[in-house]
N, C-alpha and C positions, 0 to 999 in steps of 0.2 A: 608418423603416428599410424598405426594399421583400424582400419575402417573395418569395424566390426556388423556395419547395419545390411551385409549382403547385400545389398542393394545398389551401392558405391554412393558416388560425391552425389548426383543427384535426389538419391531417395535420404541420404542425411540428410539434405537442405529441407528439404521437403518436412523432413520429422521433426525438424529445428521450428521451421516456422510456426508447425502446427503445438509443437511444445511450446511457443511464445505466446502463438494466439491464443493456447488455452488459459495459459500463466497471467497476460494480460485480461483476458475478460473476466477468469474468475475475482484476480485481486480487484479489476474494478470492480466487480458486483459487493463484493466483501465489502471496500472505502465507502459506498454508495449507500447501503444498509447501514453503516456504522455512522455515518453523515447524519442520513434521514433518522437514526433514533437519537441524536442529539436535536437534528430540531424538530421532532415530531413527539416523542415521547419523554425527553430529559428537558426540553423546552429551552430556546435561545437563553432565558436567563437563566435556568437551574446550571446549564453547561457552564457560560459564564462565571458563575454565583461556584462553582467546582473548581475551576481554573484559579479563581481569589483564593478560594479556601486551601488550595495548592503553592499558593505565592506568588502567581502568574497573575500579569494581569487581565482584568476578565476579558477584555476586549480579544485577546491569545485566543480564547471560546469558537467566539464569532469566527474569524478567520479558520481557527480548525475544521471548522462544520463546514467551511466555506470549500476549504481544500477540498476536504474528504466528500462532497457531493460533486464538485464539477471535476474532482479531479477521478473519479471511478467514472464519471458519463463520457469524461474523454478517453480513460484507458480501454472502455468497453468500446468505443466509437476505432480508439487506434490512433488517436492525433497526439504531436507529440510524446509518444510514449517512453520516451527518455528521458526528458526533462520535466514529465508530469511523476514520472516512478521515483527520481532523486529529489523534486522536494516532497514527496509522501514518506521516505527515506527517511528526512528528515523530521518530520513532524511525527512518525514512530518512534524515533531516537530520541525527539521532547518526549513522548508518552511515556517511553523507559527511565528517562532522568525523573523527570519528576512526579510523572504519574504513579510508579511503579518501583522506582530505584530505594525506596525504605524497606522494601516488604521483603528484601532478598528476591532470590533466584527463581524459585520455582513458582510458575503460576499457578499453582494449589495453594500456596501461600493467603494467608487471610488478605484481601484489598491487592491479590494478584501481584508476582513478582515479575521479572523484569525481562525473563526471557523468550516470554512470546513475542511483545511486541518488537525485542531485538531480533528474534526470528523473522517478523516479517519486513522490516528493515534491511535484512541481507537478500530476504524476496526479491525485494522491490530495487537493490542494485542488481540485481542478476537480470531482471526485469531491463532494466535499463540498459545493461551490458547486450543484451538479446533484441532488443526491438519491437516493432509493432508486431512482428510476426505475417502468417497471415492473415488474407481479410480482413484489413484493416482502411481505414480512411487518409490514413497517413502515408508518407512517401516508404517505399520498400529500404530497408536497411537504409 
């Protein structure tokens, strides 16, 4: 494969890590936000009491909120960031199934359709695929 970053093997690596480490703090800060307004402004039960009205059951709430705040303070931290990004992977793939999966495709859709949060589902494997990056708290690659 011809190495187009002038720079050669070392200034890729270089741009890799720092394209990780961006990739990883912003989506932590994004899961983190989205955590904090399920227990701060949607309130543990209303989330909950959302997940029931969805067919899930509610206790799915709890644990989501649960994901999505310690699992953005680890990807912004850098630890485990592979195995934190693949089950946030996951828990967007529920968001799409059943959060989202009636409303069709496009997230302009009334009640938001299903391909954003599939987009950030492919993030968050690419995420994983790539690593802590750097500056991170976690071991290098």
């Amino acid at each position: 494969m011809t190495d187009l970053s002038h720079g050669g093997t070392t200034a890729a690596t270089r741009n890799a890590d720092i394209a990780a480490f961006i990739l990883r703090v912003s989506t932590g800060l994004w899961f983190l936000v989205h955590g904090l307004t399920k227990l701060l402004v949607f309130t543990p039960a209303g989330t909950a009491g959302y997940f029931q009205s969805v067919g899930l059951p509610g206790a799915l709430g709890y644990l989501t909120m649960l994901a999505e705040i310690l699992g953005g303070l680890v990807l912004v931290a850098g630890l485990f960031t592979r195995q934190v990004a693949l089950v946030l992977a996951a828990v967007l793939l529920g968001a799409a199934w059943f959060g989202h999966g009636g409303n069709g495709f496009a997230f302009g859709n009334p009640g938001g359709g299903w391909e954003y949060p599939v987009l950030w589902a492919v993030t968050m494997v690419a995420l994983a695929l790539l690593g802590d990056g750097a500056w991170s708290l976690g071991k290098r690659r």
